[in-house]
N, CA, C and O atoms as a printed pandas DataFrame, in Angstrom:
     atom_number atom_name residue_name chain_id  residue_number  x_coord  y_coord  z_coord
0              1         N          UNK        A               1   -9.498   -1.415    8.581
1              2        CA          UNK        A               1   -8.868   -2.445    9.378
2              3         C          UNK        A               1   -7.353   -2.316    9.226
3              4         O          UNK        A               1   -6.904   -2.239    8.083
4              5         N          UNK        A               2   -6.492   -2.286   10.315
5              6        CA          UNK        A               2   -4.972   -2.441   10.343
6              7         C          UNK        A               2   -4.328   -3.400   10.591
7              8         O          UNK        A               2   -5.146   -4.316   10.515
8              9         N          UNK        A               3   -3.486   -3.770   10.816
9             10        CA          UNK        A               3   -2.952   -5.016   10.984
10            11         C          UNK        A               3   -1.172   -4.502   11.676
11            12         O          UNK        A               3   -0.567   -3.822   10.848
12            13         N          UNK        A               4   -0.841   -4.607   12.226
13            14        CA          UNK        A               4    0.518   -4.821   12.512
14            15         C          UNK        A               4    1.678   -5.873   12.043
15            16         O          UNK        A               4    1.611   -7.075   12.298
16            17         N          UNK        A               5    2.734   -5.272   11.335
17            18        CA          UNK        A               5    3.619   -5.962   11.017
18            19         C          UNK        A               5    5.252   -5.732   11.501
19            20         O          UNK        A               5    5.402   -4.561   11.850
20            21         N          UNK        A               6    6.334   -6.422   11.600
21            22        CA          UNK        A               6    7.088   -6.629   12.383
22            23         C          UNK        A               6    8.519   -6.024   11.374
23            24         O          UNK        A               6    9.044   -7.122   11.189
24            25         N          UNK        A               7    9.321   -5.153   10.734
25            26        CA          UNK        A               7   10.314   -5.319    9.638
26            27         C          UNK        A               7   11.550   -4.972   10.714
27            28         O          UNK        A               7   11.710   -4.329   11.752
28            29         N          UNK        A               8   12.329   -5.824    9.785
29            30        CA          UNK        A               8   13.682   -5.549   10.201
30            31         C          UNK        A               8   14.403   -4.430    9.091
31            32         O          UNK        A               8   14.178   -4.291    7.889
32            33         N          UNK        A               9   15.544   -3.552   10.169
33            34        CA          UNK        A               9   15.775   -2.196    8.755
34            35         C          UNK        A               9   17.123   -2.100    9.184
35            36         O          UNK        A               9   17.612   -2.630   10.182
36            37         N          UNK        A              10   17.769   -1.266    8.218
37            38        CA          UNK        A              10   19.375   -0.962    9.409
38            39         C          UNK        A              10   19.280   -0.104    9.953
39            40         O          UNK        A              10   18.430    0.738    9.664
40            41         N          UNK        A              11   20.122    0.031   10.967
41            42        CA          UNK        A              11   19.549    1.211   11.783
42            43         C          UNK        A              11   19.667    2.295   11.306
43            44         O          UNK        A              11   18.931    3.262   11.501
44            45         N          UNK        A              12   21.127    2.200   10.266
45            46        CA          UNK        A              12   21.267    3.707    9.635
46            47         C          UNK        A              12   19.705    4.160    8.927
47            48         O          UNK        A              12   19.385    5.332    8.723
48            49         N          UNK        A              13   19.016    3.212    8.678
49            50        CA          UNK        A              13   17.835    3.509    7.928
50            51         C          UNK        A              13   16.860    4.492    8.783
51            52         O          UNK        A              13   16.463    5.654    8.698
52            53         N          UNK        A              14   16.726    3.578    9.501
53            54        CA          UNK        A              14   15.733    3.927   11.135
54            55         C          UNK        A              14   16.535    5.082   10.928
55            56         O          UNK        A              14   16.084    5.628    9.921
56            57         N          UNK        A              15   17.380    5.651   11.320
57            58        CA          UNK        A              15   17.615    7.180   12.035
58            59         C          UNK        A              15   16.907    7.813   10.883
59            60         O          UNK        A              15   15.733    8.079   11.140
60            61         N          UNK        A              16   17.201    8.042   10.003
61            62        CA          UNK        A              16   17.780    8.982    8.742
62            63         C          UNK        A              16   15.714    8.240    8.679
63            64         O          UNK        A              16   15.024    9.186    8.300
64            65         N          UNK        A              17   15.107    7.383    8.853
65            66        CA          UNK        A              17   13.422    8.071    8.578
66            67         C          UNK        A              17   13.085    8.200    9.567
67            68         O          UNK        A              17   11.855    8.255    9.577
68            69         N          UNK        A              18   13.688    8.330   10.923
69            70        CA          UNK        A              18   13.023    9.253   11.833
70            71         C          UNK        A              18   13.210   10.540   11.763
71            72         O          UNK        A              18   12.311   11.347   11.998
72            73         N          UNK        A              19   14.422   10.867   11.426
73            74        CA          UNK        A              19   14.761   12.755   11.167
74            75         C          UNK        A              19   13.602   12.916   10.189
75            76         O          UNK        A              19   12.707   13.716   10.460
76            77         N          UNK        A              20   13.563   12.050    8.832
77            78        CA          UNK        A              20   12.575   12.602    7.762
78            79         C          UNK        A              20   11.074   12.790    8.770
79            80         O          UNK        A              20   10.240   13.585    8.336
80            81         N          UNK        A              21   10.871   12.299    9.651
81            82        CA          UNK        A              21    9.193   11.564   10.156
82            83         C          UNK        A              21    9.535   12.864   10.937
83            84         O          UNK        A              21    8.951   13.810   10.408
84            85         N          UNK        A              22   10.037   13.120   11.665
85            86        CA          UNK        A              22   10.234   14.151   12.660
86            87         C          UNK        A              22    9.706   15.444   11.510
87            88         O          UNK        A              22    8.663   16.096   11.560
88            89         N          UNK        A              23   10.787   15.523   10.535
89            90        CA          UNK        A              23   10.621   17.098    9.892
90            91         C          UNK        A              23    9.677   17.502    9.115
91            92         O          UNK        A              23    9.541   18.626    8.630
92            93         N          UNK        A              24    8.730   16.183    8.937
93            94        CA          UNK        A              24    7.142   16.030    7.971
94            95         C          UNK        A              24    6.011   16.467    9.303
95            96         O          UNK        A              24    4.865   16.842    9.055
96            97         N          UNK        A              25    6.457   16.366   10.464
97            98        CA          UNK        A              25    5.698   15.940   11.370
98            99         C          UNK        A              25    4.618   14.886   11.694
99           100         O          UNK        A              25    3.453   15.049   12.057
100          101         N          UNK        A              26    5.433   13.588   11.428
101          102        CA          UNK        A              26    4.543   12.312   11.007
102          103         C          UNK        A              26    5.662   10.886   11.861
103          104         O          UNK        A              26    6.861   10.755   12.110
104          105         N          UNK        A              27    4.603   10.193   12.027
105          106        CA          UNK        A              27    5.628    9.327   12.450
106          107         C          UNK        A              27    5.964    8.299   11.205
107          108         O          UNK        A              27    5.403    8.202   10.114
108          109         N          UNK        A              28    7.190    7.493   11.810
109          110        CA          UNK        A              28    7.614    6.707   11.086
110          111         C          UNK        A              28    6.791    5.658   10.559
111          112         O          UNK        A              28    6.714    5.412    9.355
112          113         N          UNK        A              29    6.046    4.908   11.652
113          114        CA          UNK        A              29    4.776    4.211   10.715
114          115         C          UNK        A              29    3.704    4.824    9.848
115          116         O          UNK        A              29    3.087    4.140    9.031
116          117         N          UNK        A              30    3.510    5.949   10.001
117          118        CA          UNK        A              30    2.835    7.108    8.861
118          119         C          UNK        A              30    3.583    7.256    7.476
119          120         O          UNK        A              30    3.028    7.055    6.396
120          121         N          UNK        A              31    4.276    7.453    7.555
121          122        CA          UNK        A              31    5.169    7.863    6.625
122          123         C          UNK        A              31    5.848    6.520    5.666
123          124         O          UNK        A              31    6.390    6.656    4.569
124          125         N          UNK        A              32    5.634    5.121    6.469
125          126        CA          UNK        A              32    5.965    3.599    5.711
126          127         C          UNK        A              32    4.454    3.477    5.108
127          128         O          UNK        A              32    4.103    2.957    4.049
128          129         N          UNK        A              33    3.868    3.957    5.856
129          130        CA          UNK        A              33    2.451    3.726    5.320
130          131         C          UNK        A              33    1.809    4.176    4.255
131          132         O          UNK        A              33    0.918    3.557    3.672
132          133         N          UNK        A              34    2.304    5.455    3.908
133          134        CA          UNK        A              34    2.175    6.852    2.810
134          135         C          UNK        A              34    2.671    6.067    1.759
135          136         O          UNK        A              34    1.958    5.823    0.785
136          137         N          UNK        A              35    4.070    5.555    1.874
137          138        CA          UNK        A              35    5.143    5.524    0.850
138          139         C          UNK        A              35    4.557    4.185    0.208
139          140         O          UNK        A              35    4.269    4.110   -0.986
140          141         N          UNK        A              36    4.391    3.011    1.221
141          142        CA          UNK        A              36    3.946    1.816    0.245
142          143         C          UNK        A              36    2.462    1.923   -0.902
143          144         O          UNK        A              36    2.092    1.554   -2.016
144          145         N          UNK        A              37    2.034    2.642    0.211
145          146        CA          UNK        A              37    0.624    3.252   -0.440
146          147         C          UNK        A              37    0.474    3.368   -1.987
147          148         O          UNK        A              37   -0.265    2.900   -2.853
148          149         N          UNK        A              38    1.866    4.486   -1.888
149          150        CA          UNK        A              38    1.775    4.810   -2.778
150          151         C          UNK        A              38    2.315    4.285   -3.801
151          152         O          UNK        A              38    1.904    4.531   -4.936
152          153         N          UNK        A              39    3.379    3.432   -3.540
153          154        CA          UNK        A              39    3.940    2.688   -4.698
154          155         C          UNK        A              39    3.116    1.415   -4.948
155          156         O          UNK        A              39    3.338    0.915   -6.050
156          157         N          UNK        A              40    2.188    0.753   -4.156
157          158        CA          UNK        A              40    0.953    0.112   -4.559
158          159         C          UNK        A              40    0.453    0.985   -6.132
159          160         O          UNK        A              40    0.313    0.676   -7.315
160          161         N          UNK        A              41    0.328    2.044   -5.398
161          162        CA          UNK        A              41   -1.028    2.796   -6.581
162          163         C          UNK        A              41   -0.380    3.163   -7.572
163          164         O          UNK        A              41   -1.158    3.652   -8.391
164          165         N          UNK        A              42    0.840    3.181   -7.983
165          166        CA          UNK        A              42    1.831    3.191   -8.633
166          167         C          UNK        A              42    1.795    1.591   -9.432
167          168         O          UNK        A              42    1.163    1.398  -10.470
168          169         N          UNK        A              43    2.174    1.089   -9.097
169          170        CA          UNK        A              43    2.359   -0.353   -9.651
170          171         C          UNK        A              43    0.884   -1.009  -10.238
171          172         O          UNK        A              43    0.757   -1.732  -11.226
172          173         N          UNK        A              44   -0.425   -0.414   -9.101
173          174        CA          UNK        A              44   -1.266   -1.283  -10.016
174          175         C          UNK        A              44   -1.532   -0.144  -11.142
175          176         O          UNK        A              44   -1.718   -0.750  -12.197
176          177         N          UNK        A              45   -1.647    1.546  -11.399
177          178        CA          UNK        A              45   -1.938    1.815  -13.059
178          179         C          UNK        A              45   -0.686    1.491  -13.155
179          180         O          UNK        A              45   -0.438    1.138  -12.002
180          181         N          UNK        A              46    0.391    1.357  -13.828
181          182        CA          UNK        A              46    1.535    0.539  -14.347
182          183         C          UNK        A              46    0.560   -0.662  -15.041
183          184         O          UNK        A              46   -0.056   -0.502  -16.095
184          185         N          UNK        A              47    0.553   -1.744  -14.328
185          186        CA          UNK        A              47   -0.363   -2.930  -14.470
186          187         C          UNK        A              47   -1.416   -2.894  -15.164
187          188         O          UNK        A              47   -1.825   -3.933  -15.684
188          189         N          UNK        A              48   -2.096   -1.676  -15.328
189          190        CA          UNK        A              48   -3.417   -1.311  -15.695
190          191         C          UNK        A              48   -3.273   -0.800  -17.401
191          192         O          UNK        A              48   -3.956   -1.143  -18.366
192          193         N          UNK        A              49   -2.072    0.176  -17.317
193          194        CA          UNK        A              49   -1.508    0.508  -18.656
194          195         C          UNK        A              49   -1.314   -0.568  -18.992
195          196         O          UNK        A              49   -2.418   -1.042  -19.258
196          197         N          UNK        A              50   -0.268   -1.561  -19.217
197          198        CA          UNK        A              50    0.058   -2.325  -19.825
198          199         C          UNK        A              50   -0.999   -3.474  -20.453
199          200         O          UNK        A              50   -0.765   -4.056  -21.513
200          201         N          UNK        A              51   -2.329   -3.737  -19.546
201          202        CA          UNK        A              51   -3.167   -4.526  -19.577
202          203         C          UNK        A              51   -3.973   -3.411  -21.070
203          204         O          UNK        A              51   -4.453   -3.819  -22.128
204          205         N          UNK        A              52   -3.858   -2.172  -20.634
205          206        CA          UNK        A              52   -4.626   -2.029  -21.639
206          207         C          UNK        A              52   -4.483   -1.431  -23.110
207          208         O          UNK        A              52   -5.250   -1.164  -24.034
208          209         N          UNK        A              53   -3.107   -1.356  -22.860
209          210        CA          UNK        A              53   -2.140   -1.271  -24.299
210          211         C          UNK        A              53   -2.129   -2.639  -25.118
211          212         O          UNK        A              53   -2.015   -2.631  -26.344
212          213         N          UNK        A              54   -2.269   -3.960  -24.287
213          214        CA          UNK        A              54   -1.951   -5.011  -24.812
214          215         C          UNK        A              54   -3.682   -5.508  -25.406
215          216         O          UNK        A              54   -3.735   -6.399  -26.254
216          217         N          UNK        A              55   -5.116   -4.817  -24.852
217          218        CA          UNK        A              55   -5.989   -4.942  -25.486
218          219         C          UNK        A              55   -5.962   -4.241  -26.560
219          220         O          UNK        A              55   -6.202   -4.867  -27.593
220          221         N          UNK        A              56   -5.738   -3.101  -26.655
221          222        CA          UNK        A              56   -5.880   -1.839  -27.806
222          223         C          UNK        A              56   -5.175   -2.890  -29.036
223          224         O          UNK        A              56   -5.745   -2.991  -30.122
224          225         N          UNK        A              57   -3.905   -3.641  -28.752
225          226        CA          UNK        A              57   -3.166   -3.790  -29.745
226          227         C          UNK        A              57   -3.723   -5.069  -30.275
227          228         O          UNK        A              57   -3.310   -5.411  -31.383
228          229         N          UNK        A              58   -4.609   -5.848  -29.661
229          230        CA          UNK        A              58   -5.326   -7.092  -30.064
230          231         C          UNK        A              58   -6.445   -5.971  -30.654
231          232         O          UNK        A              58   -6.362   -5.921  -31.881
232          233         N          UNK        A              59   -7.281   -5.226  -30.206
233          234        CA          UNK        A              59   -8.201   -4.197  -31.379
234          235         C          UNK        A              59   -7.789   -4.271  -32.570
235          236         O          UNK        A              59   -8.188   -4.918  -33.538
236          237         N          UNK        A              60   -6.741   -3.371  -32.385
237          238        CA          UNK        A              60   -6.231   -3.348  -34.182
238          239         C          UNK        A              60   -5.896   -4.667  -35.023
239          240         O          UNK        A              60   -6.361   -4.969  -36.123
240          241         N          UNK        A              61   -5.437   -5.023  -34.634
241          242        CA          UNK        A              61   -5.254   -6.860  -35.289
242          243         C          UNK        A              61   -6.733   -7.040  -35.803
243          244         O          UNK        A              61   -7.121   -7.135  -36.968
244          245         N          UNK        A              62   -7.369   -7.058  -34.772
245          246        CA          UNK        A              62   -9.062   -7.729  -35.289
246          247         C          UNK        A              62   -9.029   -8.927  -35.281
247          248         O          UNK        A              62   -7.998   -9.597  -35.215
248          249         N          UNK        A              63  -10.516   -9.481  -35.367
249          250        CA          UNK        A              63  -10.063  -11.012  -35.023
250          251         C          UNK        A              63  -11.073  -12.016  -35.761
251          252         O          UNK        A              63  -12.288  -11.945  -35.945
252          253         N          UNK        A              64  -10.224  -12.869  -36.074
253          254        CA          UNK        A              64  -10.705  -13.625  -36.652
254          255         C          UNK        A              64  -12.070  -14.313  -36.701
255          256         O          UNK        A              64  -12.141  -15.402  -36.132
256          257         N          UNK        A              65  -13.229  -13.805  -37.336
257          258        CA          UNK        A              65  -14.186  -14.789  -36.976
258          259         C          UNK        A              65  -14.940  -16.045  -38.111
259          260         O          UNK        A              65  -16.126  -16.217  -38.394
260          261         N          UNK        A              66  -13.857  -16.687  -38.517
261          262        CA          UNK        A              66  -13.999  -17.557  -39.155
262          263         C          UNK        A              66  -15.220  -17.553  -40.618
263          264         O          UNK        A              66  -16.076  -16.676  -40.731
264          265         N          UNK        A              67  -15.070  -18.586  -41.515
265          266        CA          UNK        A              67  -15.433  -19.082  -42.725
266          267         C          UNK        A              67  -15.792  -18.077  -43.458
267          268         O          UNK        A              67  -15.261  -17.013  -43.141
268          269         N          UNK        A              68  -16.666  -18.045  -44.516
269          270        CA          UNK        A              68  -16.968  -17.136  -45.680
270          271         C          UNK        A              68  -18.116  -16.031  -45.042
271          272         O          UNK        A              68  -19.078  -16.639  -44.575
272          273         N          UNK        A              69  -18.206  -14.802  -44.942
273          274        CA          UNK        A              69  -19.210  -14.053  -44.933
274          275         C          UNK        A              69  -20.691  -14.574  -45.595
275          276         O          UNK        A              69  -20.657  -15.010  -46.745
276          277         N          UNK        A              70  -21.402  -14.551  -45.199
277          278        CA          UNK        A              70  -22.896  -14.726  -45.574
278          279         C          UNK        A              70  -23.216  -13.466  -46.573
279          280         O          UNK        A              70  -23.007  -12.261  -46.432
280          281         N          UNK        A              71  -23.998  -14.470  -47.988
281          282        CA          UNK        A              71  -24.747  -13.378  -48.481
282          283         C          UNK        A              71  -25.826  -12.689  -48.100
283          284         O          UNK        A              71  -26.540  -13.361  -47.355
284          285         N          UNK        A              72  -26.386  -11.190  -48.402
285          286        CA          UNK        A              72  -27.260  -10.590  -48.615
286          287         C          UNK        A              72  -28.495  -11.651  -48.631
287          288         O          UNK        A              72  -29.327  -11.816  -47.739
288          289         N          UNK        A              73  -28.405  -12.253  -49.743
289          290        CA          UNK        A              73  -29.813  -12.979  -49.940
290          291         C          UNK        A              73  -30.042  -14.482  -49.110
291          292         O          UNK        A              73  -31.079  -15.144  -49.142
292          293         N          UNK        A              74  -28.981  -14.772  -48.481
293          294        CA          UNK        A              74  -29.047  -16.125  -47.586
294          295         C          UNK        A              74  -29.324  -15.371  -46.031
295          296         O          UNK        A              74  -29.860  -15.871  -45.041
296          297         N          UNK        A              75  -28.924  -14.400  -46.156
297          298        CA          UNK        A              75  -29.045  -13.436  -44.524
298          299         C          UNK        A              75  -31.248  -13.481  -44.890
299          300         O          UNK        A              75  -31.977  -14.188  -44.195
300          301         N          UNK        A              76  -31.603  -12.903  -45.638
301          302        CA          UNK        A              76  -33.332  -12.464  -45.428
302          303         C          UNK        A              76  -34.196  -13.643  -46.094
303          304         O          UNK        A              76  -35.426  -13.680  -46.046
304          305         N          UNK        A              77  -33.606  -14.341  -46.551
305          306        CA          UNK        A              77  -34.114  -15.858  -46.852
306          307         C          UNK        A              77  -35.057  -16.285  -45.581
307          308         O          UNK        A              77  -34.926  -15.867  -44.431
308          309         N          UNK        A              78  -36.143  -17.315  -46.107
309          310        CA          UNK        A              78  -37.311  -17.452  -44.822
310          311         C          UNK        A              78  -37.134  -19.098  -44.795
311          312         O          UNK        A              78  -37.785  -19.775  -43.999
């Protein structure tokens, strides 16, 4: 599914990515399309690292699971 959206750019912009769109052989909405793409997929592993550096580092900590360990003989007790 696509959707159409409306941006305002300067024009110096517009020229200078139509020469680029021209010399890729792509158009300019191809080529906005490529680029966000990709800095999406960029940003979410970014997001993804960090999410999972910040678990690893709660791993090592370990965590607390409260009061005295249970003995051996209160663990097989009937």
């Amino acid at each position: 599914m696509t959707q159409e959206i409306t941006l305002t750019l300067d024009n110096n912009l517009i020229q200078r990515a139509e020469r680029l769109a021209v010399k890729q052989s792509i158009s300019v909405r191809q080529m906005l399309s490529d680029v966000l793409a990709r800095v999406i997929v960029q940003l979410d592993a970014a997001q993804y690292e960090q999410a999972k550096r910040a678990a690893f580092k709660e791993m090592e900590q370990g965590f607390h699971l409260g009061g005295v360990p249970a003995s051996r003989e209160s663990l097989y007790e009937r």
